[in-house]
N, C-alpha and C positions, 0 to 999 in steps of 0.2 A: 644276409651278407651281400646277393648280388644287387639291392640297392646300395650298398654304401660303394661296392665296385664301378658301380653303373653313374653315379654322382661323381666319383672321382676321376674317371676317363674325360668324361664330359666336362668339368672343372678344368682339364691339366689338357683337354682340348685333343685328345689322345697321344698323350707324349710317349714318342718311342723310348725316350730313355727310362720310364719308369717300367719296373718290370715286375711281374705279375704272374706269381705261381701258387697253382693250385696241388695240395696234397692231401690225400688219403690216409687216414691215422684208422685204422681197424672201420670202426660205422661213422666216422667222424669228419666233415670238409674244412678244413681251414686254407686260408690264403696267406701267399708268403709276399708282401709286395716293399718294392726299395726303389731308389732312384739311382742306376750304376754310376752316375757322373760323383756322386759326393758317398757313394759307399764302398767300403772294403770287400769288391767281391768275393776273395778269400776266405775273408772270415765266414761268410754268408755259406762256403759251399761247406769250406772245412770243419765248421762248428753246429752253425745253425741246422742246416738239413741232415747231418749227420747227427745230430740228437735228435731231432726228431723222429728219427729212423729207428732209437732206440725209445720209442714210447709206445707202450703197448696197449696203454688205456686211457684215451683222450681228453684230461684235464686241465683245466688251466692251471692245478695245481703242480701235476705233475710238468707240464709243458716249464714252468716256473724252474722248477725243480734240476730239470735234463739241461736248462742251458743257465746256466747257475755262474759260468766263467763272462758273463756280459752284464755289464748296467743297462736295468733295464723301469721301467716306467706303466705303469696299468693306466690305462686312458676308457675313458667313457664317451667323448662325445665326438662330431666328426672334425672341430674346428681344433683341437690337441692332434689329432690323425697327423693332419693336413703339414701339420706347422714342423712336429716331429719324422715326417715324412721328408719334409722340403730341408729339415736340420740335419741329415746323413744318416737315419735312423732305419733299423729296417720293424716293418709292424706287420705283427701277425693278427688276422683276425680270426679271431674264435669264434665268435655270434654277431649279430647286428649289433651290441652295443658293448662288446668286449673286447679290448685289444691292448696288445702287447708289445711297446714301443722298445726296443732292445739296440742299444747306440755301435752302431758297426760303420763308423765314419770314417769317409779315406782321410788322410793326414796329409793335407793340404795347404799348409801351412809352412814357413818358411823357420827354419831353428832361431836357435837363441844368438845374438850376434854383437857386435861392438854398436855403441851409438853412433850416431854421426850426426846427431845437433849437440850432447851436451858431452862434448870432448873434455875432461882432465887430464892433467900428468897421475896425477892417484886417485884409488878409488876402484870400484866394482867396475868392472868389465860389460855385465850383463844389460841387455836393454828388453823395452818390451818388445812384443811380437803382435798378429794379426789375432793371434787367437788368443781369446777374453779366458780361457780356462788355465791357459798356461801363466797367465799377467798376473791372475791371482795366484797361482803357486808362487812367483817369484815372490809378492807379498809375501803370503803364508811361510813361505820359506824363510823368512827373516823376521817375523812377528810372529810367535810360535804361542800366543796367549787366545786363550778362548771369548777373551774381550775384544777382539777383530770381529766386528758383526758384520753380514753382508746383508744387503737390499737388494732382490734382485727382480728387473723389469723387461718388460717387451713391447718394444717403439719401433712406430714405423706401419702404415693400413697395408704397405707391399714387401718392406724387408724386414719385418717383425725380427730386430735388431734386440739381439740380448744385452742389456745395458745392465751395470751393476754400480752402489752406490756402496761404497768403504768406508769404516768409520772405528772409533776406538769407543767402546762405549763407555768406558769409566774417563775417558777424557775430555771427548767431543760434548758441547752441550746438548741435551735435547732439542731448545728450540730451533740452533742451528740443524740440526740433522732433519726435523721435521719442518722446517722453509725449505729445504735444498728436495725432500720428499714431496713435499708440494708441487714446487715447482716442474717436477722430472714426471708427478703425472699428470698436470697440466697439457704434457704436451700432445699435441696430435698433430700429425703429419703425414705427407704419404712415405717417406724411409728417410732411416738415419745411416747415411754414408759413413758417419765420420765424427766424433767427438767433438768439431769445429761446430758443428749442427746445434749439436746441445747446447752449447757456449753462448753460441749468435741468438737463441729461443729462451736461455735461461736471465742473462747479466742482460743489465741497459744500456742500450748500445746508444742509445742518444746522450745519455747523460755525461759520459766521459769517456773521451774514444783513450785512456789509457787502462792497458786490460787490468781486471781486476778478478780472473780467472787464469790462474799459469797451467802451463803444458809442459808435461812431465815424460821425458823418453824413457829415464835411466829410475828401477825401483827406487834406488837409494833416496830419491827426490822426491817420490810419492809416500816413504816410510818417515824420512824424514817431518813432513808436514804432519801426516797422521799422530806422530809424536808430540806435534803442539796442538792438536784438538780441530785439525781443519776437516774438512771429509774428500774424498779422492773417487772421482767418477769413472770406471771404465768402459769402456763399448766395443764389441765382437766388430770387428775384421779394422780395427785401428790400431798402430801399435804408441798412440799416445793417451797418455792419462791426465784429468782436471784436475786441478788440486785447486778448493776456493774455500772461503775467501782470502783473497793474499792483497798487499798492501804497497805502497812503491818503494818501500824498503826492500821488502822480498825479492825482487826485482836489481840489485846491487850485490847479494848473496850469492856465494858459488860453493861446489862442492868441496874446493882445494881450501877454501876457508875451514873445513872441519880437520886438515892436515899441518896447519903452519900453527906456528906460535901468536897468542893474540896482536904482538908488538908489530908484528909484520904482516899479519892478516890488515890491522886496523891501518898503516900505511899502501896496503894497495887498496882500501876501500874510499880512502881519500882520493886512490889515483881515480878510481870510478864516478866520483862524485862530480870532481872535477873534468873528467871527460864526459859526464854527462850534459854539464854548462857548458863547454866545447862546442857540443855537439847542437845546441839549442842557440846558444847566444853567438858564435863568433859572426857566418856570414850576416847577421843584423843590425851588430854592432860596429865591423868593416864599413857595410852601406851610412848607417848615421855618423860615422865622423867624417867618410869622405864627403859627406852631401850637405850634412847640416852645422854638425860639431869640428870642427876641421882644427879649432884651438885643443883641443885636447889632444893634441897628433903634436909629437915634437916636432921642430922648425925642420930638419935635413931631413927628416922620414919623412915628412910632408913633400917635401920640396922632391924628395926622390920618387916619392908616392906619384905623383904630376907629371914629373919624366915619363914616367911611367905609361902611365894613364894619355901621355900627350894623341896617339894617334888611333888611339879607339873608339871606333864610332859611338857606342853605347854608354847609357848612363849607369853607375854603379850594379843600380840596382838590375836591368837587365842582364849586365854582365853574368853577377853571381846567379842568375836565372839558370842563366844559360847553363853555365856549366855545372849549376844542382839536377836539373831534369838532365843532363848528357849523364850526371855518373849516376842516376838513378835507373837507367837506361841502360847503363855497364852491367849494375848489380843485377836488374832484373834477368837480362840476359845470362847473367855469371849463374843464377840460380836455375837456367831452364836446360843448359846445355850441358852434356854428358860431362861426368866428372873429371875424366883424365885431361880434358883440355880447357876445361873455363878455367883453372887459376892462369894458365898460362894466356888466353886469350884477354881475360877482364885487364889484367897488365899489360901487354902489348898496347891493347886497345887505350887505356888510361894516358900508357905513354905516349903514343901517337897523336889520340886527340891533343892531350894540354901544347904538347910541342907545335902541333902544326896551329891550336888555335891561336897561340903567342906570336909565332911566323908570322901568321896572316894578319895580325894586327885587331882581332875579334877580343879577344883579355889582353889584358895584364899580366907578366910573373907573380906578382904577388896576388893575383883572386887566382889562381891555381895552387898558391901557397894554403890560402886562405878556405878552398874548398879541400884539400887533398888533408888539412890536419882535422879538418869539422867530418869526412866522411870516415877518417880513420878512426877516429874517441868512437862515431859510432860502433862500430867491431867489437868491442867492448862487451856489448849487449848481444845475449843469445834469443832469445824470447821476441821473433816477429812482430808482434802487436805494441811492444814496445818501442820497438824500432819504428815501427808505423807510424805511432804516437808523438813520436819524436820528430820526424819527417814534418808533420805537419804543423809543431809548435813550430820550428825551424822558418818555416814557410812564414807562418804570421807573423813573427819576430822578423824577417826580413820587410816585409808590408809595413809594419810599424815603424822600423826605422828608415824606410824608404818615406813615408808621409811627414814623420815627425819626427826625425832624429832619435836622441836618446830618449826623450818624451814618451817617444811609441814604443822603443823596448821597454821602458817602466810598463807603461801605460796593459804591453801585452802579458809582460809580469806578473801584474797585480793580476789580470783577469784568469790567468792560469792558479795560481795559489788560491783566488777564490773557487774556482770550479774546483778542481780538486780536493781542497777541506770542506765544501761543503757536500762533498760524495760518499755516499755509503753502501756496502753490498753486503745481505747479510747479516746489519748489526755491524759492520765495519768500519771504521770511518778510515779513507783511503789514506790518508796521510801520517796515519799511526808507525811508530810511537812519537813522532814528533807533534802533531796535533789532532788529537789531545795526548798530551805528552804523559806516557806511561815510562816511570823511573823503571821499573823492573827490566823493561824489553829495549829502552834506551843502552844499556851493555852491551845489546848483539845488535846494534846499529850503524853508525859511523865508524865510530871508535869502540871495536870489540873488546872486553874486559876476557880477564882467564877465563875457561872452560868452567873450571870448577864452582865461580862465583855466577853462572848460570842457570840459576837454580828456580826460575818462577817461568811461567807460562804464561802468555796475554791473558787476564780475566776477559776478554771479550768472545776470547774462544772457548773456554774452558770454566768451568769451577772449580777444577781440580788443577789449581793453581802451582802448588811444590812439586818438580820432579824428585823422582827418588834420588838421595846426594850420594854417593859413593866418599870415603874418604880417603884424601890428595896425600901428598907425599908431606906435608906440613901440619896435619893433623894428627890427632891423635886414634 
């Protein structure tokens, strides 16, 4: 024993906070050692050494037995010691190669709380947390079938990060769950901070910077997916979840769509669609008609367009430069500054800029018209990498129509609709269900069909294609 004592000082470099107690059980030495910063001292005085106290003949059966009220773990070698050591655990050792990892971890952890990326009017309340054991109860808690199978791993050569892999096993397909297993033990790294980590090492990040991995705050969204056969990755001290592979449909989906009637679900998802073109095409298409197409501009909006425009130094297209990096500039700021005062600062500031830029003669009113309704549609969109992705079509589409008019917006079109149908993650093809156009999952697309007549699952995710149907108020 005083070698596995004498290795572990000298590993941990003699860490004061680990602490190291030796006890006499009748002819018997054992070691009581923990780390106070991430263990429950309490339980440690009030349970642990106090059963021991009660042990009159030194077994590891008995020792098993006396402290019966803890989860606890039989370890053999030193490199499980170490890991459950450094996990809040306290380990008692019995011999050089017996010990007894017994989980007495302080609660460290922050409770269960409201989200604050995937805000609804309706809907569950609950969101995840830092801690991977509680993320999966909220699961469990709402999927109560023993067909919830878990994977579970440990990433990271310095934060040996407990990562966990979800799935429904009568739903998910196999080969999907064993590519996404592949992949997760592929990785090697020195720590995994953050499910972002996994995401950036697993998806191709070259091949389409539009994600095709979402992030999930609120269970409902990670239960929801598991429902159509995707697999849902968690990671210890992140309170967000992966859900892949998802498709740019997925991505115009909300939770308050599972609350309205389809006729008016399908009417805001139009609005979505449409403020997704907003948000891609208007400043590109502004710059090519004032630059190139100027016949397409009725004659008095033209002529007012010019007014306009008479005493601005800049050309179109720097204009709307200008003020894309200035309100990107807002946002980014809106997102780093404490929460009681960036909505009220990002406004001020918006106001200030467009009015003094207008003042000064640097825009136009109408390219602050024209930037203030393209940054709004974005808002729209909860899912950063979307927004990213967005950002940057945005950009190219202004370059295209700054070189070549409408030419260049076609021109940048075409080469986004090819990159994107020809993307796949997974077995996925991104553009699903529109290309290749699957009739079944075309219903919960644009134009959502009733609840009841959503009755199929993507075959690309699944085999197990029929949900179970319940029968509607028009049935028999």
């Amino acid at each position: 024993m005083n070698n596995v004592i004498n290795k572990l000082k000298k590993d941990t470099n003699n860490d004061d906070n680990i602490v190291y107690r030796k006890k006499k059980i009748l002819y018997k030495e054992i070691y009581i050692i923990y780390n106070q910063t991430i263990t429950s001292s309490s339980d440690i005085s009030n349970f642990i050494i106090r059963s021991l106290n009660n042990i009159y003949i030194p077994t590891i059966k008995n020792i098993k037995n006396k402290i019966n009220n803890f989860k606890y773990k039989e370890l053999n070698n030193y490199n499980d010691l170490t890991y459950y050591l450094n996990s809040g655990f306290t380990i008692i050792i019995y011999s050089q190669n017996k010990y007894i990892a017994l989980e007495t971890r302080k609660d460290l952890s922050r409770g269960i709380t409201t989200p604050t990326t995937e805000n609804t009017p309706r809907g569950a309340l609950d969101s995840f947390t830092e801690n991977i054991e509680n993320n999966i109860g909220l699961i469990k808690r709402r999927i109560k079938s023993n067909d919830l199978w878990i994977k579970n791993y440990r990433m990271g050569k310095y934060t040996d990060t407990s990562v966990s892999l979800l799935y429904i096993k009568s739903i998910a397909k196999e080969k999907l769950v064993n590519d996404v297993d592949k992949l997760l033990k592929k990785i090697n790294i020195d720590g995994i901070i953050a499910t972002g980590t996994i995401r950036n090492l697993i998806e191709k990040e070259n091949k389409n910077n539009f994600p095709n991995v979402m992030t999930a705050e609120k269970p409902y969204t990670a239960i929801k997916y598991l429902l159509q056969g995707n697999v849902v990755i968690l990671a210890d001290n992140d309170p967000f979840a992966l859900i892949m592979p998802t498709t740019i449909n997925d991505y115009f989906i909300s939770e308050e769509d599972d609350f309205a009637k389809s006729i008016n679900v399908s009417l805001t998802r139009i609005i979505r669609y449409i403020t997704f073109a907003i948000t891609l095409l208007t400043p590109g298409v502004y710059i090519a008609m004032t630059t190139y197409n100027q016949e397409i501009i009725p004659t008095e909006l033209l002529i007012g367009i010019a007014a306009q425009r008479e005493n601005v130094p800049f050309s179109t297209f720097v204009e709307a430069l200008l003020m894309m990096v200035s309100f990107e500039i807002l946002r980014e700021s809106d997102l780093k500054i404490p929460s009681f005062a960036s909505s009220a600062i990002s406004i001020v500031g918006a106001l200030i800029l467009g009015e003094a830029a207008v003042s000064a003669g640097i825009v136009s009113p109408i390219m602050i018209i024209v930037i203030a309704i393209t940054s709004i549609s974005a808002l729209t969109f909860v899912e950063p990498e979307f927004i990213n992705a967005m950002r940057l079509y945005r950009f190219l589409f202004m370059i295209g129509g700054a070189l070549f008019g409408i030419h260049g917006i076609l021109l940048v079109f075409i080469f986004m609709i090819i990159n994107l149908s020809s993307y796949d993650f997974l077995g996925m093809p991104y553009l699903t269900p529109f290309a290749p156009p699957i009739t079944a999952n075309l219903k919960d697309s644009i134009i959502k069909t009733p609840t009841i007549n959503l009755n199929k699952r993507n075959h690309m995710l699944t085999d197990n294609i029929t949900k179970n149907k319940s029968g509607g108020p028009y049935e028999d």
